[in-house]
mmCIF file of the N, C-alpha and C atoms, coordinates in Angstrom:
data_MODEL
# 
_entry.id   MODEL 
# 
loop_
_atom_site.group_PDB 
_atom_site.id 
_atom_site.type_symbol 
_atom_site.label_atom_id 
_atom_site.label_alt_id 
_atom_site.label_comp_id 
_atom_site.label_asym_id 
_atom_site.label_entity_id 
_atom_site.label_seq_id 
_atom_site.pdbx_PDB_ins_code 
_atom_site.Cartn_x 
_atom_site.Cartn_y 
_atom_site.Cartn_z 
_atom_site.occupancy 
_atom_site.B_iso_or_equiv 
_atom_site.pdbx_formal_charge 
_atom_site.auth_seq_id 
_atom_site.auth_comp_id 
_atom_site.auth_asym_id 
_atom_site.auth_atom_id 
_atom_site.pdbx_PDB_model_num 
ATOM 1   N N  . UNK A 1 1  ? 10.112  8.679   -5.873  1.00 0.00 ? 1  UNK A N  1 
ATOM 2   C CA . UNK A 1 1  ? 9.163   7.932   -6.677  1.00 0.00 ? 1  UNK A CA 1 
ATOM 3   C C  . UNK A 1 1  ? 9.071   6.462   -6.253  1.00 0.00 ? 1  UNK A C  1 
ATOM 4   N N  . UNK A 1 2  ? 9.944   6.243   -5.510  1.00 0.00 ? 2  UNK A N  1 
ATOM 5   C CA . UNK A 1 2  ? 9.944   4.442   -5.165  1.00 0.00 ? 2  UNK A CA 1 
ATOM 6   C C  . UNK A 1 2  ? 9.073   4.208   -4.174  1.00 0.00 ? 2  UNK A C  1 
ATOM 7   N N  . UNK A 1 3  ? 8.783   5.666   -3.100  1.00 0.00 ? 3  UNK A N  1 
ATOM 8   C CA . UNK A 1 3  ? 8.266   5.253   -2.229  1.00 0.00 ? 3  UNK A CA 1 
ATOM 9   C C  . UNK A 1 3  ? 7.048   4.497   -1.920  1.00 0.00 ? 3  UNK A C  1 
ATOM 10  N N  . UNK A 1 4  ? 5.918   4.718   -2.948  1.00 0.00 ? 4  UNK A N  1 
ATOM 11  C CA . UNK A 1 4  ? 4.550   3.549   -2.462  1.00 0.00 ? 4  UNK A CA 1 
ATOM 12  C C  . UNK A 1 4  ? 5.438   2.369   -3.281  1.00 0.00 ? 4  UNK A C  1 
ATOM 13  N N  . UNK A 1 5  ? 6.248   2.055   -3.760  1.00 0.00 ? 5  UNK A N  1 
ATOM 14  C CA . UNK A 1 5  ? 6.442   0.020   -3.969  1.00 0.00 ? 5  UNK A CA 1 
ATOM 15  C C  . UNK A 1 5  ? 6.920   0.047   -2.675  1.00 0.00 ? 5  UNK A C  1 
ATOM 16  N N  . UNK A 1 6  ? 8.129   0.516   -1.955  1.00 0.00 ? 6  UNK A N  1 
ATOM 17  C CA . UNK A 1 6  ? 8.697   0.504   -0.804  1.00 0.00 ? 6  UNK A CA 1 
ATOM 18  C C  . UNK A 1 6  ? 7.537   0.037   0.412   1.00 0.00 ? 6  UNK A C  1 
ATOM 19  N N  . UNK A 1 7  ? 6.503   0.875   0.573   1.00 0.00 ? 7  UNK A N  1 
ATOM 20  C CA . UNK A 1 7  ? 5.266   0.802   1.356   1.00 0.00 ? 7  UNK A CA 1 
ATOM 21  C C  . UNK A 1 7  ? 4.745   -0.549  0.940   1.00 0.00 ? 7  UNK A C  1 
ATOM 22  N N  . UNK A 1 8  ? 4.292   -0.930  -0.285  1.00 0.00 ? 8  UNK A N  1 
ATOM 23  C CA . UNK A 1 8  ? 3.418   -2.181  -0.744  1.00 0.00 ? 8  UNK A CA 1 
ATOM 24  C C  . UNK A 1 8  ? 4.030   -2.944  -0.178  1.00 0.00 ? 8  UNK A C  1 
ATOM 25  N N  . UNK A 1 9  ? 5.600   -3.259  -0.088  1.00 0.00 ? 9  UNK A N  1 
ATOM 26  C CA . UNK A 1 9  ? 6.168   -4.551  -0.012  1.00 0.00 ? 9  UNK A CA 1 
ATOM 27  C C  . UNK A 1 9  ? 6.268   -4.733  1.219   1.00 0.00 ? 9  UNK A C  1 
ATOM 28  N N  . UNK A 1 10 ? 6.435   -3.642  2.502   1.00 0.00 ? 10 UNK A N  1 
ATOM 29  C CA . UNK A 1 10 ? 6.515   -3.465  3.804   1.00 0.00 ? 10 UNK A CA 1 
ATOM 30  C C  . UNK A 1 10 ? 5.101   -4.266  4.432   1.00 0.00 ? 10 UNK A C  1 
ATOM 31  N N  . UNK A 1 11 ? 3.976   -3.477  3.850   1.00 0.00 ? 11 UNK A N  1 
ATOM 32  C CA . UNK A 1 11 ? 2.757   -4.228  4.422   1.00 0.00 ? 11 UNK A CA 1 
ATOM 33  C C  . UNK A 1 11 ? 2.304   -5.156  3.470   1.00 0.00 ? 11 UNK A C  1 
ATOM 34  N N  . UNK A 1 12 ? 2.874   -5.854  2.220   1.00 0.00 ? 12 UNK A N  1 
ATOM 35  C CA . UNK A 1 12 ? 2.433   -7.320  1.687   1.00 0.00 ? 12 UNK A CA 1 
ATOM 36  C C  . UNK A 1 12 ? 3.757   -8.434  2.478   1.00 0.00 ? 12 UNK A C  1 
ATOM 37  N N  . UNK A 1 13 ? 4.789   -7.987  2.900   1.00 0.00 ? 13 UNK A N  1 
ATOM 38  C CA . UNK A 1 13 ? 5.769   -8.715  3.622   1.00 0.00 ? 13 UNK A CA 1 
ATOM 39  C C  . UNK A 1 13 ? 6.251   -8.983  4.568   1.00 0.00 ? 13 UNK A C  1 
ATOM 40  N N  . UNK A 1 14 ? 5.786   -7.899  5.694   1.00 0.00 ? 14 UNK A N  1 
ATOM 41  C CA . UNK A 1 14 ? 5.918   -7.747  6.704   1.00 0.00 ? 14 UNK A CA 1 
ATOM 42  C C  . UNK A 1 14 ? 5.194   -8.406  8.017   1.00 0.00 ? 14 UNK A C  1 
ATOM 43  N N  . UNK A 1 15 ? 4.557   -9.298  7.142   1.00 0.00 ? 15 UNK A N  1 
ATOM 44  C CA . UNK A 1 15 ? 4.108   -10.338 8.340   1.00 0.00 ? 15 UNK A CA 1 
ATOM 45  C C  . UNK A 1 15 ? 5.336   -10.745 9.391   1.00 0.00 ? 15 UNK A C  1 
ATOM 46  N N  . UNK A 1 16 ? 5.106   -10.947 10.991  1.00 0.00 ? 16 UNK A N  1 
ATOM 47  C CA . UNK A 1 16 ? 5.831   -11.313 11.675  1.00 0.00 ? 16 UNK A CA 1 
ATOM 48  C C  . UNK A 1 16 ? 7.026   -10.340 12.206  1.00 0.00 ? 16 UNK A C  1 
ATOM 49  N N  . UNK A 1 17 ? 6.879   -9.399  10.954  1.00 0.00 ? 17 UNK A N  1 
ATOM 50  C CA . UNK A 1 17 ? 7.819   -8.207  11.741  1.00 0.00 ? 17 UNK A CA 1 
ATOM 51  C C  . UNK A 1 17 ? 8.038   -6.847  11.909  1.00 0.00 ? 17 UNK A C  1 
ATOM 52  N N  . UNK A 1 18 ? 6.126   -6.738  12.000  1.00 0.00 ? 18 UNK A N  1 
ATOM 53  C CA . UNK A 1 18 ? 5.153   -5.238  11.642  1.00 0.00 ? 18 UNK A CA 1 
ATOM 54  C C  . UNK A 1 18 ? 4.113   -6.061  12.250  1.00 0.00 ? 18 UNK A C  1 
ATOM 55  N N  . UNK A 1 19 ? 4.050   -5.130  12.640  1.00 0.00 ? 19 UNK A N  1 
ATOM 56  C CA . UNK A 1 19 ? 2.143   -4.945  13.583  1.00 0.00 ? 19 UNK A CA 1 
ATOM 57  C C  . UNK A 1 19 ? 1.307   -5.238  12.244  1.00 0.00 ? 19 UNK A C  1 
ATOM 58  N N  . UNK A 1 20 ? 0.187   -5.608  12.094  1.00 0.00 ? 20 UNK A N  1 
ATOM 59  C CA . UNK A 1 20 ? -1.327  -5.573  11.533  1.00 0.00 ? 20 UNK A CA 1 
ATOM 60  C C  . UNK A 1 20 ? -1.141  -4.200  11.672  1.00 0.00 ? 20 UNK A C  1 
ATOM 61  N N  . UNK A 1 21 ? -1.419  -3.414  12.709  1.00 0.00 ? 21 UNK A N  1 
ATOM 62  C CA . UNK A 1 21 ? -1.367  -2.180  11.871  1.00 0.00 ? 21 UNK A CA 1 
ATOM 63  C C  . UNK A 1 21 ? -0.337  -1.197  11.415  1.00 0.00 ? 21 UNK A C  1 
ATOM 64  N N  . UNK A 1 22 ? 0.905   -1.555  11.841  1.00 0.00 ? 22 UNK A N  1 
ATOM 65  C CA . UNK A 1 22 ? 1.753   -0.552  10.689  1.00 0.00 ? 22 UNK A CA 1 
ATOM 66  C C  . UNK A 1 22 ? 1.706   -1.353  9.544   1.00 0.00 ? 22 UNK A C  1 
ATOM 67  N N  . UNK A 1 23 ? 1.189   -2.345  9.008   1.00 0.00 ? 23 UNK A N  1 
ATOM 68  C CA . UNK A 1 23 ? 1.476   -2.860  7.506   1.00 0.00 ? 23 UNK A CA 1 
ATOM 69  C C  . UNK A 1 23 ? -0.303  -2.251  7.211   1.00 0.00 ? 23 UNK A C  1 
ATOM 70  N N  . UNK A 1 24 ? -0.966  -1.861  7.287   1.00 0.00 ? 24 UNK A N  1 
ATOM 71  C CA . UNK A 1 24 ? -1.892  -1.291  6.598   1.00 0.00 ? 24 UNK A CA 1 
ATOM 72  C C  . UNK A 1 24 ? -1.846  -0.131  7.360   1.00 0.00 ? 24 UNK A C  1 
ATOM 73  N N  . UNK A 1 25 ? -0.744  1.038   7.702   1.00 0.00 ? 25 UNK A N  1 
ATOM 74  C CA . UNK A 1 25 ? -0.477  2.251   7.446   1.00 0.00 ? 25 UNK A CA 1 
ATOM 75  C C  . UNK A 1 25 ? 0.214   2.057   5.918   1.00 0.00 ? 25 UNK A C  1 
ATOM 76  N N  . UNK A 1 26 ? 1.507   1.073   6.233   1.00 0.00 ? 26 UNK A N  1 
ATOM 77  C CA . UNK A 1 26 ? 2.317   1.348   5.252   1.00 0.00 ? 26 UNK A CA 1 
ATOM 78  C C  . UNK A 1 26 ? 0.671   1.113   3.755   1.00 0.00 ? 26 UNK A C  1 
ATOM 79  N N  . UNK A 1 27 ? -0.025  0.148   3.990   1.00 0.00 ? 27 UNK A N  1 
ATOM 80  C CA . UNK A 1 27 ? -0.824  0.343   2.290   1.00 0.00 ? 27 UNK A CA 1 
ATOM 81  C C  . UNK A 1 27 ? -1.757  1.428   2.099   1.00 0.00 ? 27 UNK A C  1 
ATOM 82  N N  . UNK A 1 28 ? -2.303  2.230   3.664   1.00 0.00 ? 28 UNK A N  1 
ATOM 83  C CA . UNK A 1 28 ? -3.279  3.269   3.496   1.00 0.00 ? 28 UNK A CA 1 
ATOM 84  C C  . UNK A 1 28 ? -1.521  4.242   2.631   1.00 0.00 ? 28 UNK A C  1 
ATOM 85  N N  . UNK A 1 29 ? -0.139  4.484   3.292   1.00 0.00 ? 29 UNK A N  1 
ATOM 86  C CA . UNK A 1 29 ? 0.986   4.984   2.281   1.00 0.00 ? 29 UNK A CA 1 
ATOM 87  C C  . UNK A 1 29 ? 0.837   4.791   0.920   1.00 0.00 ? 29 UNK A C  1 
ATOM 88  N N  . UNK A 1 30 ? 0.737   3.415   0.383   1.00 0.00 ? 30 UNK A N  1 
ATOM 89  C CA . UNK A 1 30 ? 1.074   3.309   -0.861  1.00 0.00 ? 30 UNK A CA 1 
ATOM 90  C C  . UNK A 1 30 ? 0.251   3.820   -1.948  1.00 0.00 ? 30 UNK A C  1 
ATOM 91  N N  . UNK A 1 31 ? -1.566  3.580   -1.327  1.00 0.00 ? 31 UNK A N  1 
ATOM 92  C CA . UNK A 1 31 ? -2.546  4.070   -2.335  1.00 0.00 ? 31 UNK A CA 1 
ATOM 93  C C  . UNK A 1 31 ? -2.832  5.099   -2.281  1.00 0.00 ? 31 UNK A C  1 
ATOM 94  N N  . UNK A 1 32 ? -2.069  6.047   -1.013  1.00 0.00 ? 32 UNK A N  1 
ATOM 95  C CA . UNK A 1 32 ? -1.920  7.660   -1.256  1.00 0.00 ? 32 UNK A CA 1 
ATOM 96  C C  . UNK A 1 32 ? -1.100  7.995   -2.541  1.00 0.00 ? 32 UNK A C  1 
ATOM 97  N N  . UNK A 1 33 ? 0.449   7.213   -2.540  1.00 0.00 ? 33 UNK A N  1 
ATOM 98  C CA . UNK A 1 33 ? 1.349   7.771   -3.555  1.00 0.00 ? 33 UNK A CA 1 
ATOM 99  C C  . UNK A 1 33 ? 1.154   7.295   -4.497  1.00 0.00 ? 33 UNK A C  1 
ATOM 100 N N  . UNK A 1 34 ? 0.334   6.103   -4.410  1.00 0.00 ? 34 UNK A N  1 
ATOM 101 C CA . UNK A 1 34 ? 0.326   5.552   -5.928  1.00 0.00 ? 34 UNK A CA 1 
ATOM 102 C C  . UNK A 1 34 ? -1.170  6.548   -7.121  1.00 0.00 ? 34 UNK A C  1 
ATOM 103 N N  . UNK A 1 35 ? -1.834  6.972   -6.478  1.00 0.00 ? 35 UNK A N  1 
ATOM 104 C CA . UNK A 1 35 ? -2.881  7.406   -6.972  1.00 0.00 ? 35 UNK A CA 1 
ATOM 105 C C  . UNK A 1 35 ? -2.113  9.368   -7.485  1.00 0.00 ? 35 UNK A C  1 
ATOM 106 N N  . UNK A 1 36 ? -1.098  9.916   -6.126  1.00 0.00 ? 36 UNK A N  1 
ATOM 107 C CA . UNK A 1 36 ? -0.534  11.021  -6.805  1.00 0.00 ? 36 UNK A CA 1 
ATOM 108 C C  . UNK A 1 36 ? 0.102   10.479  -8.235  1.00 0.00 ? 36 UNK A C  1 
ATOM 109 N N  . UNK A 1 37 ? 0.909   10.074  -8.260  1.00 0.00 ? 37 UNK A N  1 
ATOM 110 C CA . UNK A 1 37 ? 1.567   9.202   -9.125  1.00 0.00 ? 37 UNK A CA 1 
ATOM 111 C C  . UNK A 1 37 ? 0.341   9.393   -10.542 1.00 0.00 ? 37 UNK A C  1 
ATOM 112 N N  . UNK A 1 38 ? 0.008   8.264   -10.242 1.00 0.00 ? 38 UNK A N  1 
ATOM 113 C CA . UNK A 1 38 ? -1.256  8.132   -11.392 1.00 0.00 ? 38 UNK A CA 1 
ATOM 114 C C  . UNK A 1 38 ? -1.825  9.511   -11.876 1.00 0.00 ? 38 UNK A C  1 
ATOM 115 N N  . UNK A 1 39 ? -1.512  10.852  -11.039 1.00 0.00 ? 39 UNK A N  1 
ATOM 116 C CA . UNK A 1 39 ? -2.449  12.032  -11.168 1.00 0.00 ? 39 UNK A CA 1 
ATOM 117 C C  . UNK A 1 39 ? -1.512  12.728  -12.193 1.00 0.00 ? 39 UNK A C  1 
ATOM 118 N N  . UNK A 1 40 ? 0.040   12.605  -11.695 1.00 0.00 ? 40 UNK A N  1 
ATOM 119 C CA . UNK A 1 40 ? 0.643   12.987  -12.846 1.00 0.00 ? 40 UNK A CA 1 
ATOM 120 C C  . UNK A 1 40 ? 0.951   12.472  -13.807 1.00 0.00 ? 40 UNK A C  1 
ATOM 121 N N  . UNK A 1 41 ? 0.486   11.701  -14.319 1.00 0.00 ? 41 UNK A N  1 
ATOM 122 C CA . UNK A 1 41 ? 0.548   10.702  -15.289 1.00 0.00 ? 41 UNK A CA 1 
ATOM 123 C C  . UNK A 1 41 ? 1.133   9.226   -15.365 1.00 0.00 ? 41 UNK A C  1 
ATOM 124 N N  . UNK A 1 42 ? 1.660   9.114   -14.350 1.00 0.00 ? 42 UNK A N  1 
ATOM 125 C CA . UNK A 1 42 ? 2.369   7.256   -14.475 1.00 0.00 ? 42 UNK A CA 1 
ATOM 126 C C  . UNK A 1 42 ? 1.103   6.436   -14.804 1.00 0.00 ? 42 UNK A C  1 
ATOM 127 N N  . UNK A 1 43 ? 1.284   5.768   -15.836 1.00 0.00 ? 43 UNK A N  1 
ATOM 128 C CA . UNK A 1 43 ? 0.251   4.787   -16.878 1.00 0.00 ? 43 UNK A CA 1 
ATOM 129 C C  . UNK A 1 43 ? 0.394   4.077   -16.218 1.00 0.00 ? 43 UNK A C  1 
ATOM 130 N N  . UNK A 1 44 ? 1.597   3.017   -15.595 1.00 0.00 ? 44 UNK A N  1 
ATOM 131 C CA . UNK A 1 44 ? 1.837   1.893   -15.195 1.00 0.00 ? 44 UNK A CA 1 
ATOM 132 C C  . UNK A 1 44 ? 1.853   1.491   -13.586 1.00 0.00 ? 44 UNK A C  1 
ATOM 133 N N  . UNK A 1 45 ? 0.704   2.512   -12.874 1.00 0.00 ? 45 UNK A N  1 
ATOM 134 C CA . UNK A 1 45 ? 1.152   2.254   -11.044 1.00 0.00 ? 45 UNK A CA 1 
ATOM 135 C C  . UNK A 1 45 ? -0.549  2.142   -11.362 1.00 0.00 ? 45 UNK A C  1 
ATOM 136 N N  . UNK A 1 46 ? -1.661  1.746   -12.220 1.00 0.00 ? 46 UNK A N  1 
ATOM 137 C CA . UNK A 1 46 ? -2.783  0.841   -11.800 1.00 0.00 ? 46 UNK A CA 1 
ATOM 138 C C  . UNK A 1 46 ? -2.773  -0.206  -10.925 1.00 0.00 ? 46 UNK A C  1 
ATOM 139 N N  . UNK A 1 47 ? -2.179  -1.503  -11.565 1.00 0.00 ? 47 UNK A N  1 
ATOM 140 C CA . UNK A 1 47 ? -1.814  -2.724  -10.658 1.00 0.00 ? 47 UNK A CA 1 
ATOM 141 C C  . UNK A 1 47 ? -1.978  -2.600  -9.491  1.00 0.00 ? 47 UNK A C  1 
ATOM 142 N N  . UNK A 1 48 ? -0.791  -1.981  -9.189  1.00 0.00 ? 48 UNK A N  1 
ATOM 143 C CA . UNK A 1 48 ? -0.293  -1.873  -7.875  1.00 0.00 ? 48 UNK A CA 1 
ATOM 144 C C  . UNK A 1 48 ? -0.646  -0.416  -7.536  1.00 0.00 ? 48 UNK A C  1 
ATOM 145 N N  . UNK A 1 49 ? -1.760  -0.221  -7.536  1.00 0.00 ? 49 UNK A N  1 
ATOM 146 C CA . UNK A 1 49 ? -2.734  0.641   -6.501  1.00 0.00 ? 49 UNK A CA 1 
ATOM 147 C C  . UNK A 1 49 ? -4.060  -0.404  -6.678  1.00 0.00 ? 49 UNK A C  1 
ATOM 148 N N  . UNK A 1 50 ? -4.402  -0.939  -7.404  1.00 0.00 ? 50 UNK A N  1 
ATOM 149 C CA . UNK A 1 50 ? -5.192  -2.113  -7.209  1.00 0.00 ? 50 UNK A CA 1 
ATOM 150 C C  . UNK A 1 50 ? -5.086  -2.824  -6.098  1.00 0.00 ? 50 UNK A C  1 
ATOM 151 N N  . UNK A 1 51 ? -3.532  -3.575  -6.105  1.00 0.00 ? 51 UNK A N  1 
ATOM 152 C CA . UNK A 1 51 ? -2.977  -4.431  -4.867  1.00 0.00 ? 51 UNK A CA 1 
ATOM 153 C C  . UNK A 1 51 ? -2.948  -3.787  -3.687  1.00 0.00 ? 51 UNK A C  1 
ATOM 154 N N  . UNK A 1 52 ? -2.284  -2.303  -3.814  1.00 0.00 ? 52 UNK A N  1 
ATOM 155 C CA . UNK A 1 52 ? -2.458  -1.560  -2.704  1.00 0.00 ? 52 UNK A CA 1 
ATOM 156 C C  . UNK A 1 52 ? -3.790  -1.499  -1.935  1.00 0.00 ? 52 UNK A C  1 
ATOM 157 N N  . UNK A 1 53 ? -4.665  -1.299  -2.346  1.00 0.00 ? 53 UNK A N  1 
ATOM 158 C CA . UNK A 1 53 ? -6.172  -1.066  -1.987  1.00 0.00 ? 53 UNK A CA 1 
ATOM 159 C C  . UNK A 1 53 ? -6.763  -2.331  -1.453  1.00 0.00 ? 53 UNK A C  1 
ATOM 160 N N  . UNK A 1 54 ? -6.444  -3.485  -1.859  1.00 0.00 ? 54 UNK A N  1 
ATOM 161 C CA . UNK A 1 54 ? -7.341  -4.730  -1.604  1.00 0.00 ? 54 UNK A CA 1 
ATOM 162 C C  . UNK A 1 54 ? -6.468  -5.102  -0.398  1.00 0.00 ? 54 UNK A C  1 
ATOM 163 N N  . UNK A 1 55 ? -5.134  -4.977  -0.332  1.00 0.00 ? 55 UNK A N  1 
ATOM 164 C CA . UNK A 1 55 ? -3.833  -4.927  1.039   1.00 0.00 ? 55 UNK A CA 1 
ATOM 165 C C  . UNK A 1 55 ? -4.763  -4.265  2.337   1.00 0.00 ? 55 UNK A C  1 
ATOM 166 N N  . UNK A 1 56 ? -5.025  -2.859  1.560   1.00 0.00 ? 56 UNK A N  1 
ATOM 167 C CA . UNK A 1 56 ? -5.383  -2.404  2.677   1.00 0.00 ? 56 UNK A CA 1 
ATOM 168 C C  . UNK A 1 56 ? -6.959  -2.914  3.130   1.00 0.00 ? 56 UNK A C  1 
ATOM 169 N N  . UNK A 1 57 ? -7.847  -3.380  2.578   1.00 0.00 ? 57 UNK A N  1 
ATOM 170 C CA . UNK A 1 57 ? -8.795  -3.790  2.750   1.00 0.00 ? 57 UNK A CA 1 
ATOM 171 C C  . UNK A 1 57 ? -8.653  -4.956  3.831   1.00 0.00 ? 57 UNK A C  1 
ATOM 172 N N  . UNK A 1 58 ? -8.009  -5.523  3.384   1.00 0.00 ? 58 UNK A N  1 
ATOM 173 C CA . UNK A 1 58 ? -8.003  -7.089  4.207   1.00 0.00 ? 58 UNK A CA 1 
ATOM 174 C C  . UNK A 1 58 ? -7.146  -6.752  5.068   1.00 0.00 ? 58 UNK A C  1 
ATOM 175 N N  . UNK A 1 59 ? -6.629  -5.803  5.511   1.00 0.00 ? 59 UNK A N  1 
ATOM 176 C CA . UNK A 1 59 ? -5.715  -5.446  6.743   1.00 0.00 ? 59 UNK A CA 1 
ATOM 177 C C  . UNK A 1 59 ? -6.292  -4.757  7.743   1.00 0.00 ? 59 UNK A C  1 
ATOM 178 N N  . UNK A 1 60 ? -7.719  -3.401  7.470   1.00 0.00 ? 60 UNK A N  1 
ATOM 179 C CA . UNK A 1 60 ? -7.855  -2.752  8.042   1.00 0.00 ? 60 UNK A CA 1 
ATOM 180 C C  . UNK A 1 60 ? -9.142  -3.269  9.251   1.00 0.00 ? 60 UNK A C  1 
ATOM 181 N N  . UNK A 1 61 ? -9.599  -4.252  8.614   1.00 0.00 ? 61 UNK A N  1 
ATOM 182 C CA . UNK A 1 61 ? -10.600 -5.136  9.821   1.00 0.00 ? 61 UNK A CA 1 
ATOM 183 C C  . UNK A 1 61 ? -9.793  -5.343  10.942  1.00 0.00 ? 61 UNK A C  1 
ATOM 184 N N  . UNK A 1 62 ? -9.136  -5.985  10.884  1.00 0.00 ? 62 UNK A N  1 
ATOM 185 C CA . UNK A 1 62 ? -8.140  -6.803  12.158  1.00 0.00 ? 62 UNK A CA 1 
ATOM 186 C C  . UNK A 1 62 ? -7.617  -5.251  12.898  1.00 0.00 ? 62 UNK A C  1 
ATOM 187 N N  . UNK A 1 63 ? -7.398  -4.311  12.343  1.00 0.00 ? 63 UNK A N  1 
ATOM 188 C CA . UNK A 1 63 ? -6.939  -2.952  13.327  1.00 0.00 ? 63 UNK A CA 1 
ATOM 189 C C  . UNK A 1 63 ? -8.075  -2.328  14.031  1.00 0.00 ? 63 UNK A C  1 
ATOM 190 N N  . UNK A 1 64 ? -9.181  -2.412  13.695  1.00 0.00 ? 64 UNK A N  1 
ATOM 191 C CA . UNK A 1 64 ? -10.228 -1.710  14.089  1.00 0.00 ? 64 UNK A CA 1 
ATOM 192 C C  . UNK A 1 64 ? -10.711 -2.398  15.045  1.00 0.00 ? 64 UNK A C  1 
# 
């Protein structure tokens, strides 16, 4: 269950010691698990599939 915060913090922190693109693998990771998550009911992983999503937004230009 830890694993998408694990992912968020990899590609919101990992500047300088992750590629541009493994830190928006790790957030395309997080808003995969965070949205299963959400499917089985966790009330409280909105936020942070919010953050996840806008991570990956502003990450995935610079890979392409």
């Amino acid at each position: 269950m830890n694993y998408p915060n694990i992912c968020l913090r990899l590609a919101r922190y990992g500047a300088g010691r992750l590629t541009v693109g493994q830190r928006a693998f790790f957030a395309a990771e997080a808003v995969h698990w965070f949205e299963e998550r959400i499917q089985m009911g966790d009330v409280y992983s909105d936020e942070s599939l919010a953050q996840a999503k806008r991570l990956y937004e502003e990450l995935t230009p610079a890979v392409l």
